[in-house]
N, C-alpha and C positions, 0 to 999 in steps of 0.2 A: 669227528673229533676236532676239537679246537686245543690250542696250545696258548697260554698266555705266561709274559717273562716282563716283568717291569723290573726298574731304574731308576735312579736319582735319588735315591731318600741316602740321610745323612744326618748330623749333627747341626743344628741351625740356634740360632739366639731368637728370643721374643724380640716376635716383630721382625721378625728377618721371612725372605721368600726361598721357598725350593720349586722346583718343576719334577714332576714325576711323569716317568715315561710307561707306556704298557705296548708290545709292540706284539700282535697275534699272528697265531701260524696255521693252516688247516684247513678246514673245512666253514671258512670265513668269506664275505662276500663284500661287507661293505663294514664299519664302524658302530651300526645300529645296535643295540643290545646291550652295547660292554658300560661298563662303571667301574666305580672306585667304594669298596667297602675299607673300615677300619678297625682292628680289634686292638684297645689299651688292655695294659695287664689288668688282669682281674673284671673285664669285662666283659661283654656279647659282643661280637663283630654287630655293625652298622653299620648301614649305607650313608655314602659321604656325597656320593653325584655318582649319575649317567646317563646315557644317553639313550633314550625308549628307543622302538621297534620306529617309530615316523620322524627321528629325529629331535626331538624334543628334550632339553636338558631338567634334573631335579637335583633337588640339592638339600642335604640336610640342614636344618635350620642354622644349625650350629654353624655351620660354614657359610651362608650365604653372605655375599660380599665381600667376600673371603678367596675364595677357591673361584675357578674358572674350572670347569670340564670342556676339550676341544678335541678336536682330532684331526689326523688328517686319512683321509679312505685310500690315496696311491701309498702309503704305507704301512696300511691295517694297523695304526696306533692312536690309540688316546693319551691323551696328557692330560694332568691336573698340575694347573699355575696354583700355589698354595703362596698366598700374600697374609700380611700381618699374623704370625703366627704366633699361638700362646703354648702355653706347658701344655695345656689342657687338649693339643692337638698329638702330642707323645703316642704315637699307634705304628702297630705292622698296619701298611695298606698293601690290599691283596683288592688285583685287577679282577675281574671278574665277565663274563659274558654268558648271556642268555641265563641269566639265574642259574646256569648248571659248571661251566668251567671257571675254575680259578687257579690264579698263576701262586706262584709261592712264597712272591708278600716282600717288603722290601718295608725296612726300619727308619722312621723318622724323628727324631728327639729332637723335641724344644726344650734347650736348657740354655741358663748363663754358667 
C-alpha cells in the first residue's frame, strides 16, 4: 500500500505561481511512478505531469512551459512548480502513483 497527502493549493490571481506538494508513505521506494492528475468541475480528471517508471517527465500540453514536475527521493515527495496561471487551471489536483493510488486532491483557484 502506498499512502499519498499533498499541499499547497490555495486561491491564486492569473498569472500568479503556487507550488504543490505530494509527500508518500508505504510501500514506496523511490519518486518513479507518482504524478499530478487534475479534475475541473464538470470534467474527467487528466493527467497534468509525472514522472514514468526510468525517470522521465510528461506533461500535458496544456501546461507545458507552465508547470515544472520535480521531486526529491530522501523525501518520497513530488512537487509541481505551477507558474503563469490562468482560470482555466481552476482543478482538485490529486497526486497519484503507479496508476493505482491517489491522495485526496488539494484545491487550486485561479481567479481575480
Amino acid at each position: 500500500q502506498v499512502q499519498l497527502v499533498e499541499s499547497g493549493g490555495g486561491l491564486v490571481q492569473p498569472g500568479g505561481s503556487l507550488r504543490l506538494s505530494c509527500t508518500a508513505s508505504g510501500r514506496i521506494f523511490n519518486i518513479n511512478g507518482l504524478g499530478w492528475y487534475r479534475q475541473a468541475p464538470g470534467k474527467a480528471r487528466e493527467l497534468v505531469a509525472r514522472i514514468n517508471s526510468v525517470g522521465k517527465t510528461n506533461y500535458a500540453d496544456s501546461v507545458k512551459g507552465r508547470f515544472t514536475i520535480s521531486g526529491d527521493n530522501a523525501k518520497n515527495t513530488v512537487y509541481l512548480q505551477m507558474n503563469s496561471l490562468e482560470p482555466e487551471d481552476t482543478a482538485v489536483y490529486y497526486c497519484n502513483g503507479f496508476g493505482v493510488y491517489w491522495g485526496k486532491g488539494t484545491l487550486v483557484t485561479v481567479s481575480s
